[in-house]
NUROKOL-287731 format. One record per residue (C-alpha): x, y, z. Coordinates in nm, 4 decimals, always signed. Each point is the difference from the previous one (the first is absolute). Layout:
BEGIN
        px        py        pz
         X         Y         Z
...
***
This chain:
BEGIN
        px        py        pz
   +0.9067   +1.4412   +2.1370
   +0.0983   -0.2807   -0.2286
   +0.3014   +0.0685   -0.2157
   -0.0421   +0.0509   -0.3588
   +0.2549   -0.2933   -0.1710
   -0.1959   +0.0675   -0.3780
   -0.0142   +0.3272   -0.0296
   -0.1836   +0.1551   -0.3234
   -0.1844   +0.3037   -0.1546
   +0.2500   +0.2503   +0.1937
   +0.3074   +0.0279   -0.1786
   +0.0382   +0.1800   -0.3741
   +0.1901   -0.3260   -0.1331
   -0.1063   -0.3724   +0.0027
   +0.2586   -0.2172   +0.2418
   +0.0559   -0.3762   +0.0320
   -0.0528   -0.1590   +0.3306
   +0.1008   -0.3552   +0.0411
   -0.2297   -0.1821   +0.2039
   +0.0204   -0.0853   +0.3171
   -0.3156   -0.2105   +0.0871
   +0.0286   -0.4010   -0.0277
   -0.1909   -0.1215   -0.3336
   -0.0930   -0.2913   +0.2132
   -0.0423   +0.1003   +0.3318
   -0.0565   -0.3745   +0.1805
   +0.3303   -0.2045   +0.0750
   -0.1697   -0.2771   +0.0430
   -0.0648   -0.3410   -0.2857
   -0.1742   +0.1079   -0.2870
   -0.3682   +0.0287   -0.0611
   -0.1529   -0.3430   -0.0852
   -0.2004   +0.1739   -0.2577
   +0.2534   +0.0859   -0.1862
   +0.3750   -0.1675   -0.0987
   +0.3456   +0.1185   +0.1442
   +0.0622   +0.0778   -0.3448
   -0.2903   +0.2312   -0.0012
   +0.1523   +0.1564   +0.3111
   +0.3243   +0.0647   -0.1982
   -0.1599   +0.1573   -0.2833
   -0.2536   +0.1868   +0.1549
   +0.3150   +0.1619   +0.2844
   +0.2197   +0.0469   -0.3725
   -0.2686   +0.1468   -0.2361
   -0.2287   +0.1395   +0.2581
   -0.3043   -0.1429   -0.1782
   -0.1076   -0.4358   -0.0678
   -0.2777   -0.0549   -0.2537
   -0.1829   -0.3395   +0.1055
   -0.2817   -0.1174   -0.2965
   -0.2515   -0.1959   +0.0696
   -0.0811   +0.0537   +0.3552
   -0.3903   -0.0033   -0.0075
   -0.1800   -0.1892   -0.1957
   -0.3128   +0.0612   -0.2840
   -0.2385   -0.0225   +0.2228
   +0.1898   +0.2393   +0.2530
   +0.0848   +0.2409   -0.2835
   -0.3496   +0.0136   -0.1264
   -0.1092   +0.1001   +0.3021
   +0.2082   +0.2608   +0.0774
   -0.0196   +0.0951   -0.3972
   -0.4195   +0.0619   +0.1071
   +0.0861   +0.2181   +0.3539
   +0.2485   +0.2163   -0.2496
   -0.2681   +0.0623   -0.1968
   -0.2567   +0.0695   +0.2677
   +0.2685   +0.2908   +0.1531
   +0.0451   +0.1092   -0.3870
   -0.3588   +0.0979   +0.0066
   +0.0668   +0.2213   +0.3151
   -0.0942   +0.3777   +0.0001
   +0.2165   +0.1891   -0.2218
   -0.0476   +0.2594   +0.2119
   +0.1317   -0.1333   +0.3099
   +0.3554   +0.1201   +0.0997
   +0.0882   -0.3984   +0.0339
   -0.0664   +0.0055   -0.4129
   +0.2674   +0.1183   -0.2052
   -0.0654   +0.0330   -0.3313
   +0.2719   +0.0039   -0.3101
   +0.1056   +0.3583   -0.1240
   -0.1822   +0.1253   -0.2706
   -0.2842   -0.2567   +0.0479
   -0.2066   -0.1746   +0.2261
   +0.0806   -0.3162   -0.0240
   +0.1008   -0.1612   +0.3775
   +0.3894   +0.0040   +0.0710
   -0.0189   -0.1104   +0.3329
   -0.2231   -0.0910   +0.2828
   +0.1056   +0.0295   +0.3795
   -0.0832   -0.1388   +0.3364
   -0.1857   -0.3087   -0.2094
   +0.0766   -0.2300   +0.3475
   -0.2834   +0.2004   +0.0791
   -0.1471   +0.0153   -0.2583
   -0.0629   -0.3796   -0.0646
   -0.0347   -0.2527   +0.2632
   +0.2070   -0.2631   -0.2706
   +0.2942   +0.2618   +0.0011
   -0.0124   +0.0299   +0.4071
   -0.0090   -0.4078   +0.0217
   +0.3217   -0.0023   -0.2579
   +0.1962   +0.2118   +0.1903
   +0.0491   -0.2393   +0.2743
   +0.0338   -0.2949   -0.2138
   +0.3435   -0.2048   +0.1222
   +0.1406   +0.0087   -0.4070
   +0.0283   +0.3578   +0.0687
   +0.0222   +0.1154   +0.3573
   +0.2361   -0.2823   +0.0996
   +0.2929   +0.1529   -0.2360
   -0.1050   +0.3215   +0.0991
   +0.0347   -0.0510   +0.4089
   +0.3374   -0.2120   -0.1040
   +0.1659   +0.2613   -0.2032
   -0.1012   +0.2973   +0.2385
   +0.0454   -0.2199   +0.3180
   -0.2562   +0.1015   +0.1171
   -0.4324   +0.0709   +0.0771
   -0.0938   +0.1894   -0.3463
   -0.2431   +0.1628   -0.1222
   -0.1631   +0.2015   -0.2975
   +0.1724   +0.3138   -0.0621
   -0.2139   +0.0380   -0.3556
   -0.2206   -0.1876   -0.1878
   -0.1106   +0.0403   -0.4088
   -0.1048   -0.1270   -0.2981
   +0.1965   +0.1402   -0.2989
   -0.1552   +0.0132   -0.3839
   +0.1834   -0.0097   -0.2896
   -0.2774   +0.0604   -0.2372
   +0.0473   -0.1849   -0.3609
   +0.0844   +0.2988   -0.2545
   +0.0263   +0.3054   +0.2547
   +0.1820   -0.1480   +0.3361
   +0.2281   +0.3080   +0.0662
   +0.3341   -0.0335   +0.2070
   +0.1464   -0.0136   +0.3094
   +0.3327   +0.1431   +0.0118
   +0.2804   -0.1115   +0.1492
   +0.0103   +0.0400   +0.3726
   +0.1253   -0.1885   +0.3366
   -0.3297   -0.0164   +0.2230
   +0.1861   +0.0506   +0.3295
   +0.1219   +0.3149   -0.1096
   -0.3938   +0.1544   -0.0204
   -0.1046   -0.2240   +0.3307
   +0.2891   +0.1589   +0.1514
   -0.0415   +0.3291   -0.0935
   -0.3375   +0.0633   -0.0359
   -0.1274   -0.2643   +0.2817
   +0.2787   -0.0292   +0.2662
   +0.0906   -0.3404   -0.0807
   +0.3202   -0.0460   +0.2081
   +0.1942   -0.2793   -0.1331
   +0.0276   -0.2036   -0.2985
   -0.2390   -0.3075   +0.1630
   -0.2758   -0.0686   -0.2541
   -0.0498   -0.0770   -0.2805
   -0.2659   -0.0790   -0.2885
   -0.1613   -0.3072   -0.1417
   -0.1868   +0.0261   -0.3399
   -0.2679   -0.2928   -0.1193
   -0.0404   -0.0415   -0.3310
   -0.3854   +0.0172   -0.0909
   +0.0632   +0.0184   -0.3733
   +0.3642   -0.2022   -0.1971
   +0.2496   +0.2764   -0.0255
   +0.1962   -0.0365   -0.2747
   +0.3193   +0.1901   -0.1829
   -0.2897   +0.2250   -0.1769
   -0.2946   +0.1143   +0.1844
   +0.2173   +0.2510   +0.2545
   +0.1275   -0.2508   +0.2335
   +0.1986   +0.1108   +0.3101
   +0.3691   +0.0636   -0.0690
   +0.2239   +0.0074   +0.3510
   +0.4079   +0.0742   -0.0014
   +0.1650   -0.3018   +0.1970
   +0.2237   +0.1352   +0.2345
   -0.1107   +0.3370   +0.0300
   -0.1364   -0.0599   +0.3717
   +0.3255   +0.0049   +0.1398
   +0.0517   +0.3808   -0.0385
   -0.2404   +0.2474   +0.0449
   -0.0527   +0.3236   -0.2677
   -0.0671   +0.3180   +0.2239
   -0.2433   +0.2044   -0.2859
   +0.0165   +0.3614   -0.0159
   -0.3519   +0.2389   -0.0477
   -0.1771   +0.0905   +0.3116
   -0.3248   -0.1827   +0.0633
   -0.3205   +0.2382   -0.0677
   -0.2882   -0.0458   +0.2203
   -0.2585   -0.2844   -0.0886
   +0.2655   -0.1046   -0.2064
   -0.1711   -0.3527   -0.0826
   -0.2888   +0.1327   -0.1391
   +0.2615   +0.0187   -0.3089
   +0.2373   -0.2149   +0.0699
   -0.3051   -0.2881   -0.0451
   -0.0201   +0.0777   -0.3419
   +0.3516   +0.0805   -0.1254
   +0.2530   -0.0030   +0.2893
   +0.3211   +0.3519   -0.0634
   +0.0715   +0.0038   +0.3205
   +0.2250   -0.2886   +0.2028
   +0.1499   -0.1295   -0.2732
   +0.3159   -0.0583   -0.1060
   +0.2654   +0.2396   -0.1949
   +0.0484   -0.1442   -0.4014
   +0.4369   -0.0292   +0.1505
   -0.0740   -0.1798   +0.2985
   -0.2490   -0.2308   -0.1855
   +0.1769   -0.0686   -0.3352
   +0.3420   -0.1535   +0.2007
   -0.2261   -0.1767   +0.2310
   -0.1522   -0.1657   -0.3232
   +0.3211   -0.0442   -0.2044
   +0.1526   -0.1599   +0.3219
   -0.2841   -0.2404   +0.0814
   -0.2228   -0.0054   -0.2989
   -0.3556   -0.0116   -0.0432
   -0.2799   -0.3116   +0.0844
   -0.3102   -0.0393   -0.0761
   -0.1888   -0.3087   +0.1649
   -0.2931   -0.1611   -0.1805
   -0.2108   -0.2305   +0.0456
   -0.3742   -0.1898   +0.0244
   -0.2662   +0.1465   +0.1915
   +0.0406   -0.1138   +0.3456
   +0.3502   +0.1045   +0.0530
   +0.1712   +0.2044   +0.2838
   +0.2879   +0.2520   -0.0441
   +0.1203   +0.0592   +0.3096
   +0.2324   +0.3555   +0.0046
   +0.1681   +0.1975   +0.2625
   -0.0892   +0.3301   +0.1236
   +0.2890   +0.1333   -0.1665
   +0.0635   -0.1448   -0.2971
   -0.0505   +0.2207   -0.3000
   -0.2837   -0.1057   -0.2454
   -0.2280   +0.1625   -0.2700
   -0.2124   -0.1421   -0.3157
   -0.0614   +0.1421   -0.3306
   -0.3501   +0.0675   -0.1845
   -0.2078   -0.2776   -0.1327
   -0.0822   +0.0427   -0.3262
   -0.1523   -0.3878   -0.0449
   -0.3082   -0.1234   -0.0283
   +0.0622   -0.2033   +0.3438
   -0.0601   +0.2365   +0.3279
   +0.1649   -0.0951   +0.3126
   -0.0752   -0.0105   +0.3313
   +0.2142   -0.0970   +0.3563
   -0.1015   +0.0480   +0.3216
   +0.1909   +0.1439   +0.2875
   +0.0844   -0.0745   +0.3579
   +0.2863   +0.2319   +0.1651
   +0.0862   -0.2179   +0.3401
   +0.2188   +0.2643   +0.2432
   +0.1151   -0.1536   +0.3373
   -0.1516   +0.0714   +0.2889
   +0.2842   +0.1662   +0.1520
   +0.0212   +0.2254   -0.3267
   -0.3580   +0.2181   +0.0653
   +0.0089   +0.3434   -0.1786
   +0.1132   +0.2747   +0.2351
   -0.0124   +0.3430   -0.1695
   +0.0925   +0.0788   -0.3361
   +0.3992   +0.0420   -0.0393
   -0.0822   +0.2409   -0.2758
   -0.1654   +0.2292   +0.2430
   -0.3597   -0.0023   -0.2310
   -0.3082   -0.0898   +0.1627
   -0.0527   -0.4010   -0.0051
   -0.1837   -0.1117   -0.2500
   -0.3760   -0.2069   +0.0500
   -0.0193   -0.2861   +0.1626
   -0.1425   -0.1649   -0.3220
   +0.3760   +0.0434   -0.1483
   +0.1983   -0.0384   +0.2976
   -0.1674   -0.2001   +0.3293
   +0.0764   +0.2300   +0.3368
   -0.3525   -0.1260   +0.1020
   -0.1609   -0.3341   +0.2446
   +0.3514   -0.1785   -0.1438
   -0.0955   -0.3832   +0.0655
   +0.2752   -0.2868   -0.1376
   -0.1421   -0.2127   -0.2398
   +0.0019   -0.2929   +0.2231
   -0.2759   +0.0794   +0.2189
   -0.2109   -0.0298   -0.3057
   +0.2052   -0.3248   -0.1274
   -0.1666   -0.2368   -0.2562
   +0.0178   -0.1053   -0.3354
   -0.1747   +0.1210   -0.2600
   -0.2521   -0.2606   -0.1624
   -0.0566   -0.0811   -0.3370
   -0.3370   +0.1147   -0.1671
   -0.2136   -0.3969   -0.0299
***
């Protein structure tokens, strides 16, 4: 039985556990498709923001697949819809989904830092498309990912981590993604035990598995708080760990990223350290796990 080194969900009190996973797990010279400054920042800050890594024509592709998955059943348990409406949140497993999305995921911008920093044969723990729709995009709360992939999946170690496209510019105003540099290095153990089907809520507004107002307000007056934005076409790159959240969007201007969650290999989901049920496959992959590469090429640009 595999020891338990992030423990959360059992105790009455939150804790702080430093980490003790690498950030960067390969030794070896840094990724060519990135700098060895990127490599610095992304092991200090837990996150690197690169703009401008597809192009229009890539972006308005992947802009029209969005909106094909947008248009999926809203009553299919991969649609979540935002609270109090039905406008789509978020839409899951779109690798499958869209034969553009399962081309991308194997493309060598993204895979290539993904096998370097994990050191090792990845693939897709999770896939989505998130909406922030203008006027009435509701939250996300603040929240370290590992700590529900742990819990609620059996993730065993920190060894993925997630990379969000830009299909739409993000800016200061339109509910952009706000992460806490830093705040991967120590892990916040949550208190509240974890009901059953717990992510048929936590889709919509996540309470449980995340972290205590204390344990968050030093982490923020000790490291402060970013939010990267950019052009369409971007990729935020953020550890499994480090804490992140965004605000409502009250603009005119919705916005959209896409998702890939690239776990090592080595790291497959065993059971759930929270002793739930595992969630669906659809959230977390236990299923036919293939690495990317065996389906490596490039995506193409729409003619």
């Amino acid at each position: 039985m595999l020891t338990d080194m992030y423990r959360s969900r059992h105790s009455s009190r939150p804790t702080i556990i430093d980490r003790v996973d690498p950030v960067i797990w390969s030794d070896k010279d840094h990724c060519p498709m990135i700098s060895a400054e990127d490599e610095k920042f992304y092991e200090k800050n837990g996150f690197l923001f690169l703009k401008n890594v597809f192009s229009e024509k890539e972006v308005a592709q992947l802009r029209r697949e969005a909106d094909q998955v947008e248009n999926s059943d809203p009553t299919d348990d991969e649609v979540v819809s935002e609270p109090g409406s039905n406008e789509v949140r978020s839409v899951f497993r779109v690798h499958d989904k869209s034969d553009v999305f399962a081309r991308l995921i194997s493309d060598d911008r993204l895979v290539a830092i993904a096998e370097h920093f994990l050191n090792d044969d990845v693939y897709i723990h999770q896939s989505r498309v998130n909406f922030k729709p203008a006027f009435k995009g509701k939250e996300f709360f603040w929240h370290s990912d590992f700590e529900t992939w742990h819990t609620e999946d059996g993730m065993p170690r920190m060894r993925a981590f997630s990379m969000s496209i830009t299909l739409t510019d993000n800016s200061a105003h339109n509910g952009p993604l706000m992460l806490i540099p830093g705040s991967h290095k120590q892990f916040i153990s949550c208190v509240g035990e974890t009901p059953d089907q717990n992510y048929k809520s936590s889709l919509k507004i996540q309470e449980i598995g995340t972290p205590d107002q204390g344990n968050l307000s030093q982490m923020v007056d000790e490291n402060g708080i970013v939010a990267p934005v950019g052009p369409a076409g971007s990729v935020l790159i953020f550890d499994c760990n480090t804490l992140h959240g965004s605000g409502n969007n009250i603009t005119p201007y919705p916005r959209s990223n896409l998702f890939f969650v690239y776990n090592a290999m080595s790291n497959r989901l065993v059971a759930p350290f929270g002793g739930t049920k595992p969630r669906p496959n659809f959230l977390a992959t236990r299923k036919d796990i293939v690495p990317v590469r065996t389906g490596r090429h490039k995506i193409r640009a729409a003619e």
